[in-house]
mmJSON file of the N, C-alpha and C atoms, coordinates in Angstrom:
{"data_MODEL":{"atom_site":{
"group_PDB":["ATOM","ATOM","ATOM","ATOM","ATOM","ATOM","ATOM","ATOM","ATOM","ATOM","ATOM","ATOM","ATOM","ATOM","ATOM","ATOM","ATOM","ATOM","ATOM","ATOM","ATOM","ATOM","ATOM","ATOM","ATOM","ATOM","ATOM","ATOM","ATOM","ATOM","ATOM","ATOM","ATOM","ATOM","ATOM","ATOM","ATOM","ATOM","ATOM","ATOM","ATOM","ATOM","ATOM","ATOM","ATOM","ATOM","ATOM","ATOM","ATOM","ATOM","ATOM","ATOM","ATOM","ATOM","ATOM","ATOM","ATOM","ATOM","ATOM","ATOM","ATOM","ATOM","ATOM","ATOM","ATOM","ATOM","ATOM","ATOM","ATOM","ATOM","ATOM","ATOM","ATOM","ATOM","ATOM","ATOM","ATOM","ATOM","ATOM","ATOM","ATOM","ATOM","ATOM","ATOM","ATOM","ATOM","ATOM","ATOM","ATOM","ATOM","ATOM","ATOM","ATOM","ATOM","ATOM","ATOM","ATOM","ATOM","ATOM","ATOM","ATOM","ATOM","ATOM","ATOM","ATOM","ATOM","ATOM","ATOM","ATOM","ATOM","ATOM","ATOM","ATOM","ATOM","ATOM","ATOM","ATOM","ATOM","ATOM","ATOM","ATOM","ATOM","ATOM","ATOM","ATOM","ATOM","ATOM","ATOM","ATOM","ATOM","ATOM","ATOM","ATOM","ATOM","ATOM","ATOM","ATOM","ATOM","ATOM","ATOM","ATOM","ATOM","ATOM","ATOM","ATOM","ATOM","ATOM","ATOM","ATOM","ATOM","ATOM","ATOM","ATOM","ATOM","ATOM","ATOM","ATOM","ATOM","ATOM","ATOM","ATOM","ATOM","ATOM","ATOM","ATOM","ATOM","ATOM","ATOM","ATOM","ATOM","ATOM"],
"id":[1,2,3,4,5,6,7,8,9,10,11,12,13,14,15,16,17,18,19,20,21,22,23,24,25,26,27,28,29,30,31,32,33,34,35,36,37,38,39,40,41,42,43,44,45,46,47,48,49,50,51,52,53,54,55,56,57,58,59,60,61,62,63,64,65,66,67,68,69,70,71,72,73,74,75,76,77,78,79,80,81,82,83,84,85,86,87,88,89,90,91,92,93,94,95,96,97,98,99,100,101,102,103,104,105,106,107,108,109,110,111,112,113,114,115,116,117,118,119,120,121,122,123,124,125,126,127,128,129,130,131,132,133,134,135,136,137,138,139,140,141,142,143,144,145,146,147,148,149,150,151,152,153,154,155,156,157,158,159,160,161,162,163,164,165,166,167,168,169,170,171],
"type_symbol":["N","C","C","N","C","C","N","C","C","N","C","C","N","C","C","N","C","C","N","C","C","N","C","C","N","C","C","N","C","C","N","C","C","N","C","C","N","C","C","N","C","C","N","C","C","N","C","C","N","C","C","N","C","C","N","C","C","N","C","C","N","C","C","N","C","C","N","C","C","N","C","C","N","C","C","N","C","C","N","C","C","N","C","C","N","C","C","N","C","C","N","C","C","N","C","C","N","C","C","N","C","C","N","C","C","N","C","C","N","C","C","N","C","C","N","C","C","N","C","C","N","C","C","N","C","C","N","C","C","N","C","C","N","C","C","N","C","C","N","C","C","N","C","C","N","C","C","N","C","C","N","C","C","N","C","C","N","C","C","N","C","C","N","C","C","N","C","C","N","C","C"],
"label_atom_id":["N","CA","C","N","CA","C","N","CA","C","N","CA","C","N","CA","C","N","CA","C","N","CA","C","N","CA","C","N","CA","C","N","CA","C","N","CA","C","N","CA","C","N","CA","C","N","CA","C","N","CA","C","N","CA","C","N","CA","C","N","CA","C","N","CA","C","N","CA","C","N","CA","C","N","CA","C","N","CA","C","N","CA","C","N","CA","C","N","CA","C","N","CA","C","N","CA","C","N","CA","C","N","CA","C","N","CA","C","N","CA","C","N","CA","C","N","CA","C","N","CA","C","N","CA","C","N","CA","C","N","CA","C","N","CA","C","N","CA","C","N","CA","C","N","CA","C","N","CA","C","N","CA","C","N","CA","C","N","CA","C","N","CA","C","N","CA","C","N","CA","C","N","CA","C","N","CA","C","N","CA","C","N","CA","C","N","CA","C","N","CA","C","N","CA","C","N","CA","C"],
"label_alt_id":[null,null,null,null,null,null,null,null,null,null,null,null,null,null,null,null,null,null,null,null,null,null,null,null,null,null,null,null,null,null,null,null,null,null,null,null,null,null,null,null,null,null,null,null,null,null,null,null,null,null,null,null,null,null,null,null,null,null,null,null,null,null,null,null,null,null,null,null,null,null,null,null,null,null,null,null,null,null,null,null,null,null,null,null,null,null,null,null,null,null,null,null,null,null,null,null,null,null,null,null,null,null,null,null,null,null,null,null,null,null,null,null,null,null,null,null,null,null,null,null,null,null,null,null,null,null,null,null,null,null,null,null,null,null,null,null,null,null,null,null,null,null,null,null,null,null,null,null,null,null,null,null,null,null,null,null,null,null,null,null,null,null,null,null,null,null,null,null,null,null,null],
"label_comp_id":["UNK","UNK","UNK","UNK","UNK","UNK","UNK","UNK","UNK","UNK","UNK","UNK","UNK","UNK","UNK","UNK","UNK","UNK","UNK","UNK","UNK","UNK","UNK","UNK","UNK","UNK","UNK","UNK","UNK","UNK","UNK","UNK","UNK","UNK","UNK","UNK","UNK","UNK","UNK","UNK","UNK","UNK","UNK","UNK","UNK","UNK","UNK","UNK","UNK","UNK","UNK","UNK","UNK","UNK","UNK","UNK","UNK","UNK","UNK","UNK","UNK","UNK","UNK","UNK","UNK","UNK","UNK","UNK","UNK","UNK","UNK","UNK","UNK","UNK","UNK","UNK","UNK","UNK","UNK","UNK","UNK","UNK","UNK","UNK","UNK","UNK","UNK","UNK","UNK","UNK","UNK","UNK","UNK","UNK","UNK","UNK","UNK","UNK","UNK","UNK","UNK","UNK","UNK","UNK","UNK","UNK","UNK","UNK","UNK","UNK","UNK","UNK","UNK","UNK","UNK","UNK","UNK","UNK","UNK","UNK","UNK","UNK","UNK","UNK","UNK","UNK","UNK","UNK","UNK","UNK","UNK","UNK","UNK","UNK","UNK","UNK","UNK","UNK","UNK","UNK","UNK","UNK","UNK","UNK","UNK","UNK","UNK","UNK","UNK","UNK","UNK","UNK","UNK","UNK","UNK","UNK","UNK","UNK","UNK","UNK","UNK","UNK","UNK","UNK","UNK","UNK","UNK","UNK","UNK","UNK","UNK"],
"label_asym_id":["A","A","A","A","A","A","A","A","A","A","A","A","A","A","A","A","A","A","A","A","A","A","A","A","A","A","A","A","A","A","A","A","A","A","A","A","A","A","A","A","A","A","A","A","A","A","A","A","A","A","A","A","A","A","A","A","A","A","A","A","A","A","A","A","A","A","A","A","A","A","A","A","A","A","A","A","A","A","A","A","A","A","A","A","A","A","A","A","A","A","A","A","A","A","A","A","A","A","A","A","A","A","A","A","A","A","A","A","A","A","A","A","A","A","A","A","A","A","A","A","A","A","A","A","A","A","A","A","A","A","A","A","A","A","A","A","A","A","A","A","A","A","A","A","A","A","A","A","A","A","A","A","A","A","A","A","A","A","A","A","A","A","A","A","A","A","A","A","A","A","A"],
"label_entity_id":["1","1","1","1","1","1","1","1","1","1","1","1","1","1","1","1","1","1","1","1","1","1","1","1","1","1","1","1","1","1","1","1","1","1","1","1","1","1","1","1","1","1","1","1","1","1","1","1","1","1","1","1","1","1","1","1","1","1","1","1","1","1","1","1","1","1","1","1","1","1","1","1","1","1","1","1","1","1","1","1","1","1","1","1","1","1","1","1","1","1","1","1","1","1","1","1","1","1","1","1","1","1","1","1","1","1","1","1","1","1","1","1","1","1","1","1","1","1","1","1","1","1","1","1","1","1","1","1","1","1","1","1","1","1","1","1","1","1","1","1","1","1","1","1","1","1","1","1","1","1","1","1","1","1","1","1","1","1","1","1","1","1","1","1","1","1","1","1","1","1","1"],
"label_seq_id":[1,1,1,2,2,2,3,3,3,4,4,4,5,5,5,6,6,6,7,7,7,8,8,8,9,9,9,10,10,10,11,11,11,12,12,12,13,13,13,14,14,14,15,15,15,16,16,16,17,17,17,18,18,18,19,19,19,20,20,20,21,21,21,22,22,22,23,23,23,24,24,24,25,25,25,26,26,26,27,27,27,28,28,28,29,29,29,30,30,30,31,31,31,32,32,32,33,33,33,34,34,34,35,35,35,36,36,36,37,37,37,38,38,38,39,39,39,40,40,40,41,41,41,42,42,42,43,43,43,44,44,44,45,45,45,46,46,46,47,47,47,48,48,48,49,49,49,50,50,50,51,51,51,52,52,52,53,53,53,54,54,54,55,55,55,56,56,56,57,57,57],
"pdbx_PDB_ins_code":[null,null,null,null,null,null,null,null,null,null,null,null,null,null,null,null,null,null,null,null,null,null,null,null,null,null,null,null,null,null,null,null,null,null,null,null,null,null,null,null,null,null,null,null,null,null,null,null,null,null,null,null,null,null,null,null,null,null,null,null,null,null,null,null,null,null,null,null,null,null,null,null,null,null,null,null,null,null,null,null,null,null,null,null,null,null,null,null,null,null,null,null,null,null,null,null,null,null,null,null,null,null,null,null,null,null,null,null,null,null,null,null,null,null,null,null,null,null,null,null,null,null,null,null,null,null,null,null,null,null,null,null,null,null,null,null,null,null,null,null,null,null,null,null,null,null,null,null,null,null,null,null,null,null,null,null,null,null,null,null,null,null,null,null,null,null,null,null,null,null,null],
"Cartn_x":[3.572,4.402,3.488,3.931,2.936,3.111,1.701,1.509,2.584,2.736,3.534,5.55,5.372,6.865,7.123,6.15,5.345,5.808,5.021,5.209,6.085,7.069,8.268,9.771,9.668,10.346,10.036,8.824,8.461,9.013,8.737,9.27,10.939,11.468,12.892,13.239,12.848,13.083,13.048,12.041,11.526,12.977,13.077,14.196,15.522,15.975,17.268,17.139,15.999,16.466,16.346,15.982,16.023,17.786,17.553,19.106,20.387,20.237,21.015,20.553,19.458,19.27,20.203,19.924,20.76,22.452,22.754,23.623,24.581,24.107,24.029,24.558,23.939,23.856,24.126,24.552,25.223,26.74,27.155,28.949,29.102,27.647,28.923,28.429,28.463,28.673,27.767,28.018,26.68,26.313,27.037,26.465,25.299,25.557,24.527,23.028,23.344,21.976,21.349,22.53,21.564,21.203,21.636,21.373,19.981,19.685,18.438,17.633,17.869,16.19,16.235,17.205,16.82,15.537,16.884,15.613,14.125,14.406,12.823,11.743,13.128,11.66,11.814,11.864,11.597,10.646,10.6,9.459,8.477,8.434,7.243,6.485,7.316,6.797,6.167,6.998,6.427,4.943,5.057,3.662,2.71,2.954,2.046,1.774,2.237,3.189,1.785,2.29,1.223,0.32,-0.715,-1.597,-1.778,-1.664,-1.879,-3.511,-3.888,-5.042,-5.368,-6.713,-7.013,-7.504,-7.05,-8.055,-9.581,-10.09,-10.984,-11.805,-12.399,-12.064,-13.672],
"Cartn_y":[30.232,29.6,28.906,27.8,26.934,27.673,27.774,28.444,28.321,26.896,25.8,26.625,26.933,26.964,29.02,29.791,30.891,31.338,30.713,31.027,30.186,29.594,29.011,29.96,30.561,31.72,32.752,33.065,33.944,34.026,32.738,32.564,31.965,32.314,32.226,33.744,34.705,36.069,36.664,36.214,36.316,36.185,35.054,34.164,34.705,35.059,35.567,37.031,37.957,39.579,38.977,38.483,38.537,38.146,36.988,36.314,37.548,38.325,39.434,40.69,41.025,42.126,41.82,40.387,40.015,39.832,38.988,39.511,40.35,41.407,43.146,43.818,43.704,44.373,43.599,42.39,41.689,42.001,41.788,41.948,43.386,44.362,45.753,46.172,44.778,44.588,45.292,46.549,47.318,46.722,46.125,45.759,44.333,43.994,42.794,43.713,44.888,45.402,45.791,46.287,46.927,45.564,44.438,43.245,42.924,42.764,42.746,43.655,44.949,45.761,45.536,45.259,44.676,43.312,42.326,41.067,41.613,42.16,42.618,43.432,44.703,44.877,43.688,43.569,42.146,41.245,40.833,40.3,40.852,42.003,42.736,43.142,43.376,43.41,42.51,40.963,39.998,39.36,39.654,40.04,40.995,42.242,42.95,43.552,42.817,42.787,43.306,43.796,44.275,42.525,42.67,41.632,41.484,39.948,40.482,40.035,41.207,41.142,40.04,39.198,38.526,39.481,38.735,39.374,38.345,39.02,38.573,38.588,37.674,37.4,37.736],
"Cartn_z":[-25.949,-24.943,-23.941,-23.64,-22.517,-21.197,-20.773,-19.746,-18.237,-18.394,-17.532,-17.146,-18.457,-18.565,-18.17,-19.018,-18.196,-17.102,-16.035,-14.335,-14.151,-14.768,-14.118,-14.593,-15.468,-15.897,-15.071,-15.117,-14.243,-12.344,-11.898,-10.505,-10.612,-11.355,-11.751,-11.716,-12.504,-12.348,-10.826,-10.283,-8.767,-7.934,-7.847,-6.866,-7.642,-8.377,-9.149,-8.994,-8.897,-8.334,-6.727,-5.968,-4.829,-4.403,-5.006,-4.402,-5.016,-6.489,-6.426,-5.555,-4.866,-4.225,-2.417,-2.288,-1.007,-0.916,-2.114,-2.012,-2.324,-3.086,-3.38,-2.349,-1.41,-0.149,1.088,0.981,1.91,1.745,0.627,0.396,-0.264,-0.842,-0.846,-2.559,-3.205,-4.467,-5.496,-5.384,-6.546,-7.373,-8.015,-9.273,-8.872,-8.112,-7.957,-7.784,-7.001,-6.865,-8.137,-9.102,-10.518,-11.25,-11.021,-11.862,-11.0,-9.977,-9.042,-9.547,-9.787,-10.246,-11.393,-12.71,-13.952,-13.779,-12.912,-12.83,-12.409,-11.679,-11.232,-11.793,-12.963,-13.538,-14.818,-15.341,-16.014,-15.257,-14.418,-13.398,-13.873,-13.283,-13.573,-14.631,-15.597,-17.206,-17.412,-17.185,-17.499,-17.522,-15.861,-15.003,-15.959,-16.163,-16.4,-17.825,-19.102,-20.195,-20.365,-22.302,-22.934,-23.313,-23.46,-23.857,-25.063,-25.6,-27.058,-27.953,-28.271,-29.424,-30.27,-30.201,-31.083,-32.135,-33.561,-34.576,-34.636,-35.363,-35.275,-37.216,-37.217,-38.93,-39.247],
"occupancy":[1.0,1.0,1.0,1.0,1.0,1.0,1.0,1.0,1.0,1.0,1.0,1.0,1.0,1.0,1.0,1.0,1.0,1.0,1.0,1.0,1.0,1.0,1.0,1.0,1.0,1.0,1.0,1.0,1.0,1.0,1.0,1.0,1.0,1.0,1.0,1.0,1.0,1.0,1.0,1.0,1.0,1.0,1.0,1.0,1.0,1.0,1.0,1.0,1.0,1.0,1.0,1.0,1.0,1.0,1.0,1.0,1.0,1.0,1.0,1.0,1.0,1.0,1.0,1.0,1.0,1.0,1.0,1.0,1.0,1.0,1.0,1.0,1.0,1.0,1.0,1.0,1.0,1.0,1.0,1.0,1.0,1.0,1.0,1.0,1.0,1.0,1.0,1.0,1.0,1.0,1.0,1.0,1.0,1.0,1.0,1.0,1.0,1.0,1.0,1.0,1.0,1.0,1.0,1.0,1.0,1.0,1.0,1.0,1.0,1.0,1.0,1.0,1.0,1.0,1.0,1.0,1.0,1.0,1.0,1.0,1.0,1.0,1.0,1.0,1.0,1.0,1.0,1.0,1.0,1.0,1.0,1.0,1.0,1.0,1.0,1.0,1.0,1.0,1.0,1.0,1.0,1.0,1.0,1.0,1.0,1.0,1.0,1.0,1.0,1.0,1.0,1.0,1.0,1.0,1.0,1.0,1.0,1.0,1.0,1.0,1.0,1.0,1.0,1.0,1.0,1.0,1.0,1.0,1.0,1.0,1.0],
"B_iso_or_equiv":[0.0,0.0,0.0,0.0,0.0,0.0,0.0,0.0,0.0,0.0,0.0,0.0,0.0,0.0,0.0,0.0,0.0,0.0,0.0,0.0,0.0,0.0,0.0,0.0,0.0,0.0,0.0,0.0,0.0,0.0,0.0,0.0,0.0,0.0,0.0,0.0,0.0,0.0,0.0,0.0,0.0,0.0,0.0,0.0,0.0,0.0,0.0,0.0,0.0,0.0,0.0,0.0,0.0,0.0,0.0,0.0,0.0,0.0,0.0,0.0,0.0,0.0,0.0,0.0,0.0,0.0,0.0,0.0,0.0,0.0,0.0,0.0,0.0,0.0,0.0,0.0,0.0,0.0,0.0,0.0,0.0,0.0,0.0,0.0,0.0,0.0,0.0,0.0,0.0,0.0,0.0,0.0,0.0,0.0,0.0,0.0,0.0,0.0,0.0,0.0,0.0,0.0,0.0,0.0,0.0,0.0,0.0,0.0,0.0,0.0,0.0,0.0,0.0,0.0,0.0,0.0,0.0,0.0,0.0,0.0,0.0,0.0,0.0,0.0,0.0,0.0,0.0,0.0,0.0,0.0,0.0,0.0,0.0,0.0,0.0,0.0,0.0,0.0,0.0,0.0,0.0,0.0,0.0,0.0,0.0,0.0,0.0,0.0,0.0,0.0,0.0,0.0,0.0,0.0,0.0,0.0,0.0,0.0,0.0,0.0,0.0,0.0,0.0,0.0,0.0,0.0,0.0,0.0,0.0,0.0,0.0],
"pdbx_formal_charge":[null,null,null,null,null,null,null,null,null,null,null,null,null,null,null,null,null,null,null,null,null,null,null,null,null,null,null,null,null,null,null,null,null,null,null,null,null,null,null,null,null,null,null,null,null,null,null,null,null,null,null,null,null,null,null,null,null,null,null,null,null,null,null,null,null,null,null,null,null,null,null,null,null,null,null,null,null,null,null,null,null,null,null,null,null,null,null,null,null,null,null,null,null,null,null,null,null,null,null,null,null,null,null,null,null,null,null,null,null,null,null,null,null,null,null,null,null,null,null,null,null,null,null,null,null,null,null,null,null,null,null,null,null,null,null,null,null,null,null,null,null,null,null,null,null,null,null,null,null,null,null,null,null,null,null,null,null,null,null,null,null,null,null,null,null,null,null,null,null,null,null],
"auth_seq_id":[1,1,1,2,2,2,3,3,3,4,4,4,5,5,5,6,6,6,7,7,7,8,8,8,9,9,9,10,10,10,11,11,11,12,12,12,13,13,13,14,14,14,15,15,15,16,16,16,17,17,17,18,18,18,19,19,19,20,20,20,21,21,21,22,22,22,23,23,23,24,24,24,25,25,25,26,26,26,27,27,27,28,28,28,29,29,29,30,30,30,31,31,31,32,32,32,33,33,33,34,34,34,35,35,35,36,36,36,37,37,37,38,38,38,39,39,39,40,40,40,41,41,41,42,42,42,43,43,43,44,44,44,45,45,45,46,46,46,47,47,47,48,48,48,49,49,49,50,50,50,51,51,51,52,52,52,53,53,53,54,54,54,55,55,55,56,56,56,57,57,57],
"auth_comp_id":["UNK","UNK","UNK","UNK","UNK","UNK","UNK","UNK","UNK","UNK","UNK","UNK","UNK","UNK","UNK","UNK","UNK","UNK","UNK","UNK","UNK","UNK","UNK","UNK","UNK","UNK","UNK","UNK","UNK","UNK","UNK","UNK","UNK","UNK","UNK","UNK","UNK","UNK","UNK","UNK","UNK","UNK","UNK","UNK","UNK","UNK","UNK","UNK","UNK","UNK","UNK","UNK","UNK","UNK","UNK","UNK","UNK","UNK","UNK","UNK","UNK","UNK","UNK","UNK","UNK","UNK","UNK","UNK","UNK","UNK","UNK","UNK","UNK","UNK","UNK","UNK","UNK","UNK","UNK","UNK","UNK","UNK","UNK","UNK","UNK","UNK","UNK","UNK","UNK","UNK","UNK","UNK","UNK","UNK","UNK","UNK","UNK","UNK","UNK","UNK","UNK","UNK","UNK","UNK","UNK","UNK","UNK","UNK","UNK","UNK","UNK","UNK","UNK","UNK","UNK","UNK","UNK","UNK","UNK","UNK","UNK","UNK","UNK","UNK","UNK","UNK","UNK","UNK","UNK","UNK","UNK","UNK","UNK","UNK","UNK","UNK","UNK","UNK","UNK","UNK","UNK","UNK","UNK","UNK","UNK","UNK","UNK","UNK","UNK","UNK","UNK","UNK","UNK","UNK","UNK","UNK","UNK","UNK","UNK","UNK","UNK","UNK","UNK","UNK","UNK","UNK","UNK","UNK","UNK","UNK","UNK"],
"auth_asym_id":["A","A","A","A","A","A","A","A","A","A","A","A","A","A","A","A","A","A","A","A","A","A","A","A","A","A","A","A","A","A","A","A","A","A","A","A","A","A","A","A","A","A","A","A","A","A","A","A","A","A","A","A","A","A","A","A","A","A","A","A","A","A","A","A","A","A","A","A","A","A","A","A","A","A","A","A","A","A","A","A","A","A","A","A","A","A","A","A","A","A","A","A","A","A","A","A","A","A","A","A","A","A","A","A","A","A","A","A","A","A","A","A","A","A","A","A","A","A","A","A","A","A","A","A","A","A","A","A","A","A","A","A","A","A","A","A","A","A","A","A","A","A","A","A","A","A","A","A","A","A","A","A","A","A","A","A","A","A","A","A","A","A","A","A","A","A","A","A","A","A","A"],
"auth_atom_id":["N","CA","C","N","CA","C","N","CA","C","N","CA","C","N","CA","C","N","CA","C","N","CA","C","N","CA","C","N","CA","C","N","CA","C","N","CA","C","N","CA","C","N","CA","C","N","CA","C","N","CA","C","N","CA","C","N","CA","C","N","CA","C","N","CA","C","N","CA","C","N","CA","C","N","CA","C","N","CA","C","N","CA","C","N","CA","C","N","CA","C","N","CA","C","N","CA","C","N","CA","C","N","CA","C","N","CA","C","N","CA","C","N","CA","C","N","CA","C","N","CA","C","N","CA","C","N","CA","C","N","CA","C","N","CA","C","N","CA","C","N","CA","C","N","CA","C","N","CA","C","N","CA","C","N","CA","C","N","CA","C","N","CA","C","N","CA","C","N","CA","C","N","CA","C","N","CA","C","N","CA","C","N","CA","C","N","CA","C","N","CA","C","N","CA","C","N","CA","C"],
"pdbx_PDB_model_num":[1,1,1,1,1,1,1,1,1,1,1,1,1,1,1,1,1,1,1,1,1,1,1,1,1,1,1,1,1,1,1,1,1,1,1,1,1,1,1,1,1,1,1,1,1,1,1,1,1,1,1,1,1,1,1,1,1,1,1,1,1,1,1,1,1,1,1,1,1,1,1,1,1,1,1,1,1,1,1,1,1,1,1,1,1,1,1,1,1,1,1,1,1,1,1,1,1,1,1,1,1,1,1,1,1,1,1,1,1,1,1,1,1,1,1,1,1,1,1,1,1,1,1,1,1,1,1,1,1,1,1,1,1,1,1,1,1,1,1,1,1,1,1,1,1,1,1,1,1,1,1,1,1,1,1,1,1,1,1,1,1,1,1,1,1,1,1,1,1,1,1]
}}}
């Protein structure tokens, strides 16, 4: 995957648990909050995913 497109998924996950963590807890709405720590850990995986192995020939 191009690196480009990457951290733009990535800062999409960002801005989509935030905007459900606000308004989660602005109007009441639980469920926006559990859709907010999904997005987020997804963020974070993303961020900190397993790496993958070159072989090596």
């Amino acid at each position: 995957m191009n690196t480009l497109y990457r951290w733009l998924i990535i800062a999409a996950l960002f801005i989509a648990a935030l905007v459900s963590y606000s308004y989660g807890i602005t109007e009441g709405v639980f469920l926006f909050v559990i859709a907010g720590f999904v997005f987020e850990l997804t963020f974070w995986f993303s961020i900190f995913g397993k790496k993958k192995t070159q072989k090596r020939t």
